[in-house]
C-alpha positions in Angstrom: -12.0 16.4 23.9 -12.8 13.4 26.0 -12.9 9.7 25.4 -16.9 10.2 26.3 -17.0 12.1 23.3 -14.7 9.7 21.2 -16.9 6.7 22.0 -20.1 8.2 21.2 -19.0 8.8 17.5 -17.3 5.1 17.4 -20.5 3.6 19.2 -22.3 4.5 15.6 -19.4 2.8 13.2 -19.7 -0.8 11.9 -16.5 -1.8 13.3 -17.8 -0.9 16.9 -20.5 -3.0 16.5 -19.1 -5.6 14.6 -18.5 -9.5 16.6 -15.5 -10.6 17.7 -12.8 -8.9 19.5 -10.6 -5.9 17.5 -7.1 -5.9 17.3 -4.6 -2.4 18.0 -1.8 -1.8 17.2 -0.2 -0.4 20.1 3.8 1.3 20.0 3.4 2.2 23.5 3.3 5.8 22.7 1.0 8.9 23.6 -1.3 8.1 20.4 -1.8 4.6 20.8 -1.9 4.3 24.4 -4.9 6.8 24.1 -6.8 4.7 21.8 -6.3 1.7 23.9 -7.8 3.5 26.6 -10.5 4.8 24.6 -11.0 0.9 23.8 -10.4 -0.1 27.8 -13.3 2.6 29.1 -15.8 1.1 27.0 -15.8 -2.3 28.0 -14.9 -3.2 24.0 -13.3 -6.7 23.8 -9.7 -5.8 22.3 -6.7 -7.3 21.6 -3.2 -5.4 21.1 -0.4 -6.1 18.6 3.2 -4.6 19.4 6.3 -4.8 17.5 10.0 -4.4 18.6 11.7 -3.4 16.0 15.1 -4.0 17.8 16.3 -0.7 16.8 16.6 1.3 19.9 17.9 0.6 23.7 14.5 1.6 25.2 12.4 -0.4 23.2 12.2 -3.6 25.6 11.2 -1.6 28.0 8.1 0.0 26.1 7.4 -3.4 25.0 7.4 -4.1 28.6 4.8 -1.1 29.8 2.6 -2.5 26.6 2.4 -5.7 27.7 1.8 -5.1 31.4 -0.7 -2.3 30.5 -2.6 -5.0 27.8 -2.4 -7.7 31.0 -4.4 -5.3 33.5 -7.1 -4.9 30.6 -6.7 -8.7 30.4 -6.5 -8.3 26.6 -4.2 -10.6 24.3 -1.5 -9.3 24.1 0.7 -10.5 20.2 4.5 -9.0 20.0 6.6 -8.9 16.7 10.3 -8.9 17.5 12.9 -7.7 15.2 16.4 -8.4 14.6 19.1 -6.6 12.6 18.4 -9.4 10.2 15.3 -7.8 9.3 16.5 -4.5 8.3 19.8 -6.2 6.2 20.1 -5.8 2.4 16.7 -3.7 1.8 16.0 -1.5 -0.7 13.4 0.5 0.9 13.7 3.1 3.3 13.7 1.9 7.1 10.4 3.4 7.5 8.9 1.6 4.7 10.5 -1.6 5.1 8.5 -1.1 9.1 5.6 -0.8 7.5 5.2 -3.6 5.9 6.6 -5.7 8.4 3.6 -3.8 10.5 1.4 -4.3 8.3 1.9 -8.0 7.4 2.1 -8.9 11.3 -1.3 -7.1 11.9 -3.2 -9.0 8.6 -1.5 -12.6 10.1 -2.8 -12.0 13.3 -6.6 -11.1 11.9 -6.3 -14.1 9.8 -4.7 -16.6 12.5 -7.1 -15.2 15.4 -10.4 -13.5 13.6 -10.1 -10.5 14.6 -12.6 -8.5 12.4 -11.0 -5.1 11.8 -7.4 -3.4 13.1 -7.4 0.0 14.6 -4.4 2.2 14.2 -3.8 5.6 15.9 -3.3 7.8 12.6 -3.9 11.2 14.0 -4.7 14.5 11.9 -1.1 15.5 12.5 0.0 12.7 10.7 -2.7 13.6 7.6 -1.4 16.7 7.1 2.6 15.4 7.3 1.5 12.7 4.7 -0.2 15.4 2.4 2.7 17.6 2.8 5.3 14.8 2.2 2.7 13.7 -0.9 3.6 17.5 -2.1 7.3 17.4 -1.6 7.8 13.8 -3.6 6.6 16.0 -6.8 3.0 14.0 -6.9 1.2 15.2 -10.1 -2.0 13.9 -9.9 -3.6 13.9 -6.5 -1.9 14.2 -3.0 -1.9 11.4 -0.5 -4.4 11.2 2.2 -5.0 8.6 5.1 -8.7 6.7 4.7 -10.7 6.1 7.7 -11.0 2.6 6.4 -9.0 0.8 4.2 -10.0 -3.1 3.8 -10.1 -4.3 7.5 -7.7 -0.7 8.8 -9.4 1.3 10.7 -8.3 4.9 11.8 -10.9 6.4 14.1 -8.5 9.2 15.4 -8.0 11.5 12.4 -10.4 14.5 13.8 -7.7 14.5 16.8 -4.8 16.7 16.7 -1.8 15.4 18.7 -1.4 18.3 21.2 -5.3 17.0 22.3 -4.5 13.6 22.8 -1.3 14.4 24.6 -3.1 17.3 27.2 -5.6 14.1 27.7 -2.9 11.8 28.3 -1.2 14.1 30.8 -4.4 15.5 32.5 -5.2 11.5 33.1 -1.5 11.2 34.3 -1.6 8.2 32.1 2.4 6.8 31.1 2.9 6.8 27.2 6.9 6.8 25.9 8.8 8.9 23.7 10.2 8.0 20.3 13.2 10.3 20.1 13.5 9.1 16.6 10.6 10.8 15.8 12.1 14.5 15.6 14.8 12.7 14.1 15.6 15.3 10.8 17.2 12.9 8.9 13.8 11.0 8.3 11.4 12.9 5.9 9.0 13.0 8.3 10.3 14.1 11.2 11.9 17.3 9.3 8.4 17.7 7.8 6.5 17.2 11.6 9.2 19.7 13.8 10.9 21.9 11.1 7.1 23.1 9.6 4.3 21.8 11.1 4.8 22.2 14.4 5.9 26.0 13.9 3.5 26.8 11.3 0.8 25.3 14.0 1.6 27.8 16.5 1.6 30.6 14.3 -2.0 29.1 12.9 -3.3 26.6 15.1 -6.1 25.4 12.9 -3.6 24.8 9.8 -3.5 21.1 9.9 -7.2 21.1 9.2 -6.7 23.9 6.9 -4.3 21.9 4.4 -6.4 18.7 5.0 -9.7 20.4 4.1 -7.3 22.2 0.8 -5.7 18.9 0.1 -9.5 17.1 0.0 -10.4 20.0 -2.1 -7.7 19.9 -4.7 -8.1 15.8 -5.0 -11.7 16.3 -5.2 -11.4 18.6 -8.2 -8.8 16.3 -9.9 -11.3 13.1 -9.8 -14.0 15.5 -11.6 -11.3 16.6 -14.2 -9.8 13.2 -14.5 -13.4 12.0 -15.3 -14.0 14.5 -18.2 -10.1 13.9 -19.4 -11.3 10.2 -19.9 -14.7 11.0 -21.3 -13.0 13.2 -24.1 -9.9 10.3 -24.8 -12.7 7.9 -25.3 -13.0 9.6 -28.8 -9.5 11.0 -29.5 -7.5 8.1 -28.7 -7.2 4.7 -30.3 -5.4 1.4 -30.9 -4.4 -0.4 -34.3 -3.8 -4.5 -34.2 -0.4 -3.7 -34.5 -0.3 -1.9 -31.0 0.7 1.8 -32.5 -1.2 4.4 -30.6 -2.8 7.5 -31.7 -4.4 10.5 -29.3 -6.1 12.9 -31.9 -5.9 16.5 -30.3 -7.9 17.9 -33.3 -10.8 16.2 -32.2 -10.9 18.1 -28.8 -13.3 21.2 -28.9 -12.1 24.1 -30.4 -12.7 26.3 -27.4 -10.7 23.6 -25.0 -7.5 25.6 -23.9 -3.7 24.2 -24.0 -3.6 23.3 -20.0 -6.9 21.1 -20.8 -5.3 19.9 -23.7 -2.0 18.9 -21.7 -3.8 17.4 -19.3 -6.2 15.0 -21.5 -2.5 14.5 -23.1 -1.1 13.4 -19.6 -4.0 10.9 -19.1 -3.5 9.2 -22.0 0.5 8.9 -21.8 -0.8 7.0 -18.0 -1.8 3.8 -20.2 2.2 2.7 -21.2 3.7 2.4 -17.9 6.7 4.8 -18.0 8.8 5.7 -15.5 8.9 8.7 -13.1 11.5 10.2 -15.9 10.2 9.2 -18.7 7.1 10.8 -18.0 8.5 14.1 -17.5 9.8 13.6 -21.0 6.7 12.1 -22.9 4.7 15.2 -21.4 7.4 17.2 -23.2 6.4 15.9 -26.5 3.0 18.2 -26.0 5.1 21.0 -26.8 7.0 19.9 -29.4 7.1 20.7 -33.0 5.3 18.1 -35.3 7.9 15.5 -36.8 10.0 15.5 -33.4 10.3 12.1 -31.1 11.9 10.6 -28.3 12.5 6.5 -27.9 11.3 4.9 -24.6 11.1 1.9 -23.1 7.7 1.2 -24.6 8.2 2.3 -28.1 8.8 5.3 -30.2 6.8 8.9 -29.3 6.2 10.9 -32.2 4.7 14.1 -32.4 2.3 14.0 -35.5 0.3 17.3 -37.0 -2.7 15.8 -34.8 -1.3 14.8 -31.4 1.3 12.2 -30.5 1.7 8.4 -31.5 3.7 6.3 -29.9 4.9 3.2 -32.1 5.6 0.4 -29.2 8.5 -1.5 -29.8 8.6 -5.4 -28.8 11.4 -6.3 -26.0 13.5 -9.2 -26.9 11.6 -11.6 -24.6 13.3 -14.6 -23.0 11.7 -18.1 -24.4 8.6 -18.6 -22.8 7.8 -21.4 -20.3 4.5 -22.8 -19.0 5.4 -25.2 -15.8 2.5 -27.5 -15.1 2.3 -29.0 -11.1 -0.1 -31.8 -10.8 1.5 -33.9 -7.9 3.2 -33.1 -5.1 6.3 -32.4 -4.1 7.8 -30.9 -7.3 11.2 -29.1 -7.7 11.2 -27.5 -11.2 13.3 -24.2 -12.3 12.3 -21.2 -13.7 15.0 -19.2 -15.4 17.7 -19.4 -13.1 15.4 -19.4 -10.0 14.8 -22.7 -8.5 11.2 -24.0 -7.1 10.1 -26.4 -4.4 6.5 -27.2 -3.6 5.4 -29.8 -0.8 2.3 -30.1 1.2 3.0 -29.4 5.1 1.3 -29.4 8.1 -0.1 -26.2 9.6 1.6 -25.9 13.0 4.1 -24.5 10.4 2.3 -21.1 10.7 3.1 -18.4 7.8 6.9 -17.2 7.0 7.9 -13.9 7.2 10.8 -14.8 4.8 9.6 -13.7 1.4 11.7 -17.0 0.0 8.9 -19.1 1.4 5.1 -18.8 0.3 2.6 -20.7 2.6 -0.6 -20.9 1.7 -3.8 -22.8 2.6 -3.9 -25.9 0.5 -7.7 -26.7 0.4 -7.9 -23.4 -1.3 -5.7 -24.1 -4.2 -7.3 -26.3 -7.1 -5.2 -28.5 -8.7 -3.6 -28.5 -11.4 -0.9 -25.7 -10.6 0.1 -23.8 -13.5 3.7 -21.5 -13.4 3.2 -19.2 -16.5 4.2 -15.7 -17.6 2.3 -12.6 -17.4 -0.1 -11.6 -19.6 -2.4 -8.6 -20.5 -5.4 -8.3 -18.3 -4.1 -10.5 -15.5 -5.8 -9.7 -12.1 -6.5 -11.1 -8.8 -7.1 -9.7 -5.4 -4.0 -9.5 -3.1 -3.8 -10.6 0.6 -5.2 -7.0 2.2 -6.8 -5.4 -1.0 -9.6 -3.8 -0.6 -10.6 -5.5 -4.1 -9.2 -7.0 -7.7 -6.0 -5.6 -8.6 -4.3 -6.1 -12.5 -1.1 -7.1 -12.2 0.6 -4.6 -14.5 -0.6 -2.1 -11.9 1.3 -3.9 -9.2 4.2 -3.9 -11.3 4.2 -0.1 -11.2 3.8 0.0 -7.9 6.7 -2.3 -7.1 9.2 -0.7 -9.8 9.2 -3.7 -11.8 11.7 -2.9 -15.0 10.4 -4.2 -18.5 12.8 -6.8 -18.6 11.8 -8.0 -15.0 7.8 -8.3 -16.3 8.8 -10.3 -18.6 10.2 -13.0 -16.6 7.8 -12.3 -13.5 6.1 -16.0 -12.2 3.0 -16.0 -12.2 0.9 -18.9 -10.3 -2.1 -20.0 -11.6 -4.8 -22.9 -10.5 -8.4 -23.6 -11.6 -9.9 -20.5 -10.6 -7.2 -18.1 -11.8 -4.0 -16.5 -10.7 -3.1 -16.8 -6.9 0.0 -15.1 -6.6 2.7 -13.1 -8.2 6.0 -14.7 -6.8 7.9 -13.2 -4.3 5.8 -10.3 -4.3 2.0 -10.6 -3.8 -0.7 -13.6 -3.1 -4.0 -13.3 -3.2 -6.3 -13.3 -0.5 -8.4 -16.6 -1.3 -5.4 -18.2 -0.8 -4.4 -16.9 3.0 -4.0 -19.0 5.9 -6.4 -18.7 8.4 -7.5 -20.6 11.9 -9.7 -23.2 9.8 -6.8 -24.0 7.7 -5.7 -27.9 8.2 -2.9 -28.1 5.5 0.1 -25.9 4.5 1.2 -25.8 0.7 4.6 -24.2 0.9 6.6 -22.8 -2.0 10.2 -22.7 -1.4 12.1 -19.7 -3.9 16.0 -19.9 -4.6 
């Protein structure tokens, strides 16, 4: 492999060619530091993000060698630093938590400097960890990959195995560092990266690309059964106006065998929003005998002579509250969370504190509506690739019943532009054209 070779695929992608200069994300290690080079051989315009995650004694120094190395490219060089602060009080994982600090810093910087696409150095190592981490979290439906693109993300080094880029690196006598934390077993990853992959890759060389090629096989197979699972619930399954639900298994084929069953069963249990556990146990109901039930947060499952039923129960809502903003600045209180919304000026920048919201304030319409979720509420979040319903966010950020129905949702004339504390949507970011600030202040 050569960076010749690399560039001569890249030359042909849209986000070679595209204007402007692209932003990488650059840790300083063997990975990165290769696809910077990559970058600095073509005479591509580039600019590198780092962050310092303040967790390790040699990270200034890495941040150092990035910034020296980004200098003598005369690139821009943008650096994150982190404090314990950062890492205090989460509920996620450390490695989560990084990477959405990562990713947030790397979307502020496209937005704030218009840099057209980021390129991260996801390697095929790392897809074949993520699809073997996918497999050990219990996934049911299909395993995790890594796009090439996702939005404005690009990964042009998945076909590259991390041994190659590290015999180029070494051959150039290029200087990268080393993460010890990386082959770290107490992180998921690092068990999964040295305690199998690594061995099983010297035994069988070629396996990473065996279980990516497997793993884009199985998911591949899953869409097309997925597809024909819907097709059939179009005529099994249906909704009275009092929000009972019925999937009719005696409408299926006769011929249709009990895994196909099962599974048209598990697509339509997807629509009620249970959790991990309850799914386990609403699945369950397949095989029980007609009359039985279980009670879940959504209602009652019963197992009927036809297929299942589920009689949804109504939560004991809090009173309901629409909060309308048509001057500013407003303090009002929702529940027992107080709001403050002013118009400021934008040398404020955005806030990494989730308390604060700032937004561009030419692109919100007046009046500003605070209201409560309802059913077929959507926008498209800051990074999306596209529109988004909100209940599908609320399963992706755990939210209990109980916390949806108090969720705040802001509104203006041409729909909902935020989800507070949690999500905003893109139309509303701030950008380098932005003139005004419209902050929103959560306590």
């Amino acid at each position: 492999m050569s960076i010749t070779q690399s560039l001569n695929n890249w030359k042909a992608t849209d986000w070679y060619a595209s204007a402007g200069t692209l932003l990488v994300g650059i840790s300083g290690g063997a990975d990165s530091m290769f696809l910077g080079h990559a970058l600095a051989a073509s005479n591509r315009s580039f600019a590198v993000a780092h962050i310092h995650h303040g967790l390790r004694d040699e990270a200034d120094a890495e941040a150092e060698m990035v910034a020296f190395w980004a200098n003598k490219w005369n690139a821009p060089f943008h650096q994150l630093s982190l404090s314990a602060q950062h890492w205090a009080g989460e509920k996620d994982s450390l490695h989560q938590k990084a990477r959405k600090l990562r990713y947030a810093f790397f979307e502020q910087l496209m937005d704030e400097n218009g840099y057209p696409f980021c390129l991260t150095a996801h390697h095929r190592d790392d897809q074949a960890e993520t699809i073997l981490m996918s497999w050990l979290k219990g996934k049911t439906g299909a395993l995790r990959l890594i796009p090439e693109k996702r939005g404005r993300f690009i990964r042009p080094m998945l076909s590259f195995s991390s041994s190659e880029i590290r015999q180029w690196m070494d051959s150039q006598q290029l200087p990268y560092a080393i993460d010890a934390s990386n082959a770290s077993p107490k992180y998921l990853r690092g068990l999964v990266r040295h305690q199998w992959l690594e061995p099983l890759s010297a035994f069988l060389p070629e396996a990473p690309s065996l279980i990516i090629r497997r793993a884009t096989a199985l998911n591949e197979r899953l869409e097309v059964q997925q597809e024909m699972a819907d097709f059939f619930l179009l005529n099994t399954s249906s909704r009275n106006e009092n929000g009972t639900c019925t999937l009719n298994l005696d409408k299926l084929p006769a011929h249709f065998s009990v895994k196909t069953k099962r599974e048209i069963t598990r697509r339509w249990l997807e629509q009620f929003e249970f959790s991990a556990g309850e799914k386990i146990k609403a699945l369950e109901m397949f095989e029980a005998h007609t009359g039985g039930g279980i009670t879940l947060s959504a209602g009652r499952l019963q197992r009927t002579r036809e297929g299942l039923t589920l009689i949804q129960t109504t939560i004991l809502a809090p009173e309901k509250m629409t909060i309308t903003v048509e001057a500013l600045p407003q303090s009002c209180q929702w529940y027992q969370q107080q709001v403050h919304i002013c118009i400021t000026g934008a040398e404020k920048g955005i806030s990494r504190d989730p308390k604060i919201w700032r937004l561009d304030a030419d692109a919100v319409h007046f009046p500003i509506e605070i209201r409560h979720w309802e059913t077929g509420d959507h926008m498209k979040p800051l990074g999306a690739p596209g529109e988004m319903k909100l209940s599908d966010i609320f399963v992706n950020e755990h939210f209990s019943p109980d916390h949806k129905q108090t969720a705040m949702i802001f509104c203006d004339q041409q729909g909902i532009f935020g989800l507070a504390g949690f999500r905003m949507a893109d139309r509303v970011k701030v950008t380098s054209h932005t003139r005004r600030l419209l902050e929103i202040v959560f306590s």
